[in-house]
Every structure is written in C-alpha cells, then in structure tokens.
C-alpha positions in Angstrom: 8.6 19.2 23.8 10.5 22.5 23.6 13.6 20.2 21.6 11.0 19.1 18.9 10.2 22.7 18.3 13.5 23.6 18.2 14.1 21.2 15.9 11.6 21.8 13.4 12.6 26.0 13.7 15.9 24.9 12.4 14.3 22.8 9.4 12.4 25.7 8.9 15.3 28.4 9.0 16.9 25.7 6.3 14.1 25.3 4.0 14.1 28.9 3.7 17.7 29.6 3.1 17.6 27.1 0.5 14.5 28.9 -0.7 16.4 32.4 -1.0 19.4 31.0 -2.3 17.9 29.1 -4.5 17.4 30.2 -8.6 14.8 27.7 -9.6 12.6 25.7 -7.2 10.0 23.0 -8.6 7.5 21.7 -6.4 6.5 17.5 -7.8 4.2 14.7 -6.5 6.0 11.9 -6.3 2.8 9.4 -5.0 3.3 6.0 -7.7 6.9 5.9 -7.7 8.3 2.7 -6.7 11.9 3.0 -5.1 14.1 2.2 -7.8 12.3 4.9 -10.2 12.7 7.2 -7.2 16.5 6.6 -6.8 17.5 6.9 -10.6 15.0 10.5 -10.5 17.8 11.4 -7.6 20.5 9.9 -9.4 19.7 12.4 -12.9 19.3 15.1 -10.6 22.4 14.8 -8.9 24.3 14.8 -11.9 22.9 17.9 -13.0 23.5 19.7 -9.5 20.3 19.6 -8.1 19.0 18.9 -4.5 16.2 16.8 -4.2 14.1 16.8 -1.2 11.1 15.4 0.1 9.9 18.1 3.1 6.8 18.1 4.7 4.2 20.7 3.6 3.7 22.5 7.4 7.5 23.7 7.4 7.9 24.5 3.9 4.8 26.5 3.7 6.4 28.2 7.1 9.7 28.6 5.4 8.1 30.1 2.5 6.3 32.3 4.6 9.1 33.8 6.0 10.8 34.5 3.1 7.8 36.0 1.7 7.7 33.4 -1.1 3.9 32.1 -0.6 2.6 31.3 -3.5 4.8 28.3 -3.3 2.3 27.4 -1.0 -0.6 26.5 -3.3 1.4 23.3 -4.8 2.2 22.6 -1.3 -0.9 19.7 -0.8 -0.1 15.9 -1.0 3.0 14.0 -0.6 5.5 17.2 -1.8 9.1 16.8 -2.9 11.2 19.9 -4.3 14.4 19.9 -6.4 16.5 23.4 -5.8 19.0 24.8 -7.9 21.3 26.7 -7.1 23.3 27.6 -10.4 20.8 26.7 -13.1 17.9 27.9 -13.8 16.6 25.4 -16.5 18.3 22.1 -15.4 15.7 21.1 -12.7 12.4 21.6 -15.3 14.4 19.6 -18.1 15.4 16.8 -15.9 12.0 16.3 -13.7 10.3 17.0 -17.3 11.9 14.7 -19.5 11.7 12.0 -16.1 7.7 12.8 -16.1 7.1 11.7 -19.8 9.0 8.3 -19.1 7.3 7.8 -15.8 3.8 9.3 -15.6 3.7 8.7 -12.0 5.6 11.8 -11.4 3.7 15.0 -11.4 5.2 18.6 -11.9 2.7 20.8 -9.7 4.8 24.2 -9.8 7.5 26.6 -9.0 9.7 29.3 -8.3 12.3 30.8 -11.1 14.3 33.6 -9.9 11.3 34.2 -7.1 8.5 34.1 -8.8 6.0 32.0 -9.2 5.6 29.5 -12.7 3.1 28.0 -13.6 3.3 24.0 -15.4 3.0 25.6 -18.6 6.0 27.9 -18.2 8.1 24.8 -16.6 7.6 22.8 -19.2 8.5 25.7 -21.9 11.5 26.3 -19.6 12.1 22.3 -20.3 12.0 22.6 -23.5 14.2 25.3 -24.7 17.8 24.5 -25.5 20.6 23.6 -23.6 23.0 26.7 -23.1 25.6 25.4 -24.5 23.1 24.6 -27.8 21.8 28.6 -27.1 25.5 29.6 -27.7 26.5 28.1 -30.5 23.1 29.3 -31.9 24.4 33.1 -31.1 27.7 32.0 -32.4 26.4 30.7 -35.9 24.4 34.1 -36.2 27.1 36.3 -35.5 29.6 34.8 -38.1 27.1 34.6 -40.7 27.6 37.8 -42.1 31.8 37.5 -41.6 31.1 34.5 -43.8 28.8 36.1 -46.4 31.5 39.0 -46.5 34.6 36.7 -47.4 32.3 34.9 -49.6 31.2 38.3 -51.6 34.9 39.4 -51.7 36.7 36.2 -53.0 33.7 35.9 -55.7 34.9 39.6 -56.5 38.8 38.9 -56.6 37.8 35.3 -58.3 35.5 37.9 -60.9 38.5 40.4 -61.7 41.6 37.7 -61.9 39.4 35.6 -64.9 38.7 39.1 -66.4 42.2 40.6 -66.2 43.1 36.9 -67.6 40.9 37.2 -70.8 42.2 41.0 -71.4 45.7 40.0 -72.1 45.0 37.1 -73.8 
C-alpha cells in the first residue's frame, strides 16, 4: 500500500511543478470526444508546444494545493484534462478555442494565466486576440507611419519648389 502512495506523492509533486512552471494552464472537459477527435486535439497542441494531459481531479486539486494555486480547483469536477504551457501564454486558449467551435463536444471550464485565475470569458478574449507575430507587425506599421508621412511632406515640398524655381526662369 505504502508504494501506491508513494506513487501518487510523486504525480502529485509533478502536477505541481508543471503548475509552477507553467505560464498558462486551461482546465477542458473532454466527455463526447471520440478517439480520433481526441488525437488530432493532441496532435494541434503538440505543434504549438503544449502538454496535454488528462489527470485525475484528487491529485491535481492536491498539487494545486500545494502550490497555493486553488482556485484551479473549482473546474476540477468531471472527467478533467489540462494543456500547460510553458512559453506561451495565448497558444493553449487559441488552439483548445478554435478546436471547441469545430467540435462542441469539448468544453473550456477555466484557467490559470501567469497564476491567476481566468475566467471562460477572459480565455476566449485571450483566443481571440492576434497572433504575436500579427501584434508586431501592428506596432511596426504604427511606428513608421509618421517616418512615412514625414518623407511624404518633404518630397511634396522639394517636388513644390523644383516646379516653382522651373516656372521662374522660364
């Protein structure tokens, strides 16, 4: 009995480092997926970097406790699986998002962004906002835009003077 115990103290101690470590944590019923909509929800999060894990709701709600993450523990009811990620924030609420419209099976219950707790609403405004890369070039566009209005402004000027210093000595 004592291995078992010891056992599930080490899923525990798991569950929680991946907790700590990682930056967004969404909590999703997965109860009407068939297998192959399963696998190709692994598959897309896989390719965005994200673990996917169905745990049991007694350990994670442990693991949370001990890293003082509980309100976790109010999605924790039903069959529970939980994509971590450790680099992006937004990549597990776009991916698990986009999969829920296609496959209404799948139900987004909650998170954890940064430690603290999210709400559906706020995962699915998280879903929704623009890649980073799209967020960049945003940024990007703004800042030239007056670099670009400048050289526009000057050339009409210098375009302004050479017809006028044209006419003059004519």
């Amino acid at each position: 009995m004592s291995k078992a115990i010891e056992q599930k103290k080490a899923i525990v101690d798991e569950i929680a480092g991946k907790l700590e470590k990682s930056k967004s944590t969404i909590v999703a019923d997965y109860r009407g997926l068939n297998v192959k909509q399963m696998n190709e929800l692994r598959k897309q999060l896989r390719e965005a970097g994200i673990e996917f894990q169905v745990l049991k709701n007694t350990l994670t709600r442990r693991a949370a406790e001990k890293v003082n993450l509980t309100e976790l523990n109010e999605h924790l009811i039903g069959p529970t699986a939980i994509a971590f990620s450790y680099e992006d924030v937004v990549a597990p609420a776009k991916v698990l998002h986009t999969f829920a419209k296609e496959n209404k099976a799948l139900e987004i219950k909650g998170g954890l962004v940064e430690g603290k707790a999210v709400s559906l609403d706020e995962i699915k405004a998280l879903a929704e906002l623009p890649s980073r890369e799209g967020l960049l070039s945003m940024l990007l566009s703004v800042l030239q835009a007056p670099v670009r209005n400048f050289a526009l402004a000057v050339k009409a000027v210098a375009e302004k003077n050479g017809e006028g210093a044209e006419t003059a000595e004519a």
